[in-house]
Structures are given as structure tokens and as C-alpha cells.
C-alpha positions as protocol buffer text, in pm:
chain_id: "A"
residue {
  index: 1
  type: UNK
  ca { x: 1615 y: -217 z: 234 }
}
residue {
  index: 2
  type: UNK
  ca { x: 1355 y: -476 z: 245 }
}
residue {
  index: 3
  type: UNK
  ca { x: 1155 y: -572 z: -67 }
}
residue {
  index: 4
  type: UNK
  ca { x: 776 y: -524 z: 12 }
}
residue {
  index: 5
  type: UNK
  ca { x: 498 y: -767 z: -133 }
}
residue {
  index: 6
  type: UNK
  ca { x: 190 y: -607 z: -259 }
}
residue {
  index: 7
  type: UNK
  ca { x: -129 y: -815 z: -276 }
}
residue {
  index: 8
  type: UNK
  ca { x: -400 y: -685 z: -469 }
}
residue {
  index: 9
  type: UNK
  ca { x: -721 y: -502 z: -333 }
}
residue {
  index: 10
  type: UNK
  ca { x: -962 y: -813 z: -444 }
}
residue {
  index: 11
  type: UNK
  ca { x: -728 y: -1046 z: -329 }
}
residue {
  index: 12
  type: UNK
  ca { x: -765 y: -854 z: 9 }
}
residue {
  index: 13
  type: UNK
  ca { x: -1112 y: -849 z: 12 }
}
residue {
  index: 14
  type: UNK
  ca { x: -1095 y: -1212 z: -67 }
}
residue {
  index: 15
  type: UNK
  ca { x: -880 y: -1299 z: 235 }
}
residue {
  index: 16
  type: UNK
  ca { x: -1067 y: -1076 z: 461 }
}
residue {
  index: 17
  type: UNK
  ca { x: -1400 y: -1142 z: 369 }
}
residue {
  index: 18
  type: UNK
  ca { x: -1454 y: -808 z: 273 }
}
residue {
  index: 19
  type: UNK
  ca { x: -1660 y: -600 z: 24 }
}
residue {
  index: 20
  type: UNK
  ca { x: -1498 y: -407 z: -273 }
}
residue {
  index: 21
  type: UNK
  ca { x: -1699 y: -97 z: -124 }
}
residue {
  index: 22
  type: UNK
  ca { x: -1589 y: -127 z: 223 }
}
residue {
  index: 23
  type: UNK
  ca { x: -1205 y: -166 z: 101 }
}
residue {
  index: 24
  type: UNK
  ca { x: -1258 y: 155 z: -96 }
}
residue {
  index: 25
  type: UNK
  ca { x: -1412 y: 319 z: 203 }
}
residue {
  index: 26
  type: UNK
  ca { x: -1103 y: 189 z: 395 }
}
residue {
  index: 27
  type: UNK
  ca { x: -896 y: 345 z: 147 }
}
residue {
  index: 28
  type: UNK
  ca { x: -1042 y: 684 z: 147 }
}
residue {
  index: 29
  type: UNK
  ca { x: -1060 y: 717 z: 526 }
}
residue {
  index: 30
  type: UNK
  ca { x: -673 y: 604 z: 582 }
}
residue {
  index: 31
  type: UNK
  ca { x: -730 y: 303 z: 759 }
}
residue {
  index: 32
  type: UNK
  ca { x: -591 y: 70 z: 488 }
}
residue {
  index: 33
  type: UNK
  ca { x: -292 y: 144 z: 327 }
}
residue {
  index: 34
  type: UNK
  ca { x: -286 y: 78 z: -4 }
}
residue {
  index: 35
  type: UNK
  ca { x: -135 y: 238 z: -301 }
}
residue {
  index: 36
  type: UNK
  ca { x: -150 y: 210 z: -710 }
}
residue {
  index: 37
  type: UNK
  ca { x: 210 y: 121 z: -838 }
}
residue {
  index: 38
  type: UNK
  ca { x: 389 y: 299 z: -1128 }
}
residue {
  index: 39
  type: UNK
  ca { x: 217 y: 182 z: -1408 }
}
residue {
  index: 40
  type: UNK
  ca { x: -71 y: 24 z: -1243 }
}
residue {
  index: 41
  type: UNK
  ca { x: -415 y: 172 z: -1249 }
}
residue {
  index: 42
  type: UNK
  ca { x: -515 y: -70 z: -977 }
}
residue {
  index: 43
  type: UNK
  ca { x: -485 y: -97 z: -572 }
}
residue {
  index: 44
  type: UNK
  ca { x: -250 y: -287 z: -407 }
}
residue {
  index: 45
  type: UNK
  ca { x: -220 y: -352 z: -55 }
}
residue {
  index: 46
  type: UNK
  ca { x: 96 y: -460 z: 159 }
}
residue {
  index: 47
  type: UNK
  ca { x: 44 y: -851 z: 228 }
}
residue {
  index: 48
  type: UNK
  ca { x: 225 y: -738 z: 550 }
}
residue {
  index: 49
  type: UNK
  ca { x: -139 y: -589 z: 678 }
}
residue {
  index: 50
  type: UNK
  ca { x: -340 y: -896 z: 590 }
}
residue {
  index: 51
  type: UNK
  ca { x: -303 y: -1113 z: 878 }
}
residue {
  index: 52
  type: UNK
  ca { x: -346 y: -770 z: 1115 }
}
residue {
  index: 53
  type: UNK
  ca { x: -711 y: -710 z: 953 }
}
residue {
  index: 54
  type: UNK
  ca { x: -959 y: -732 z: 1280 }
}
residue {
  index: 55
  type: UNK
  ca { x: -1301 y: -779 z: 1097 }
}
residue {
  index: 56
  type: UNK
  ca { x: -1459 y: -670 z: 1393 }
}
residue {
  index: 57
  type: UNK
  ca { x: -1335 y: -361 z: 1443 }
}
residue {
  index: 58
  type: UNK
  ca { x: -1261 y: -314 z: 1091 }
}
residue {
  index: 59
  type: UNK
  ca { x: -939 y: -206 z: 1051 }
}
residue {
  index: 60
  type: UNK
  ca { x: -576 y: -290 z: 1001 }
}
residue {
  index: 61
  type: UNK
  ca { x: -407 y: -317 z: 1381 }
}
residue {
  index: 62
  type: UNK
  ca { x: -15 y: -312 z: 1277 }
}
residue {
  index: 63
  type: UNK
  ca { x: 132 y: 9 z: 1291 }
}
residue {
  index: 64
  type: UNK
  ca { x: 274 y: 129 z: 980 }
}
């Protein structure tokens, strides 16, 4: 089983230049995948999707 690192949803906006809103959008419409951990109330986001993000088309290209 491989131990999965979890970035969270700012620091993915930060890396990926971004908005908060968009990221929610993202979110919402499945095209990020991002979870809230037990006994978390915020996002988090596999680092394993961040260097995948294609600003252009604006989404996450790795298949998960």
C-alpha cells in the first residue's frame, strides 16, 4: 500500500496559479480530486495531481 501525500487546496491554488473559486468549482464538477480528511474540515488535494494541472485546459490530466 502506498502512503499518499495530501497538499492543501490553497497550497494548490498557490502552485497552480489558481483562484480559491475556480478550485471549488473544480471540486464540485469532479475534475479535481480532492477530499476533507477525518478530522479535517478543510480540502486536501493529492500532491500526485499537481504537476498534471494543464492551466489551459483547466483540469487535472493524470488518470486517477
Amino acid at each position: 500500500m502506498m502512503l499518499q501525500n495530501y497538499i492543501t487546496l490553497k497550497e494548490f491554488c498557490d502552485l497552480t496559479k489558481i483562484s480559491p473559486s475556480t478550485a471549488y468549482r473544480m471540486i464540485r464538477n469532479g475534475t479535481l480530486p480532492a477530499v476533507k480528511l477525518a478530522g479535517t474540515r478543510n480540502w486536501k488535494v493529492p500532491s500526485q495531481f499537481v504537476p498534471d494541472y494543464d492551466s489551459k485546459r483547466m483540469q487535472i490530466l493524470s488518470n486517477f
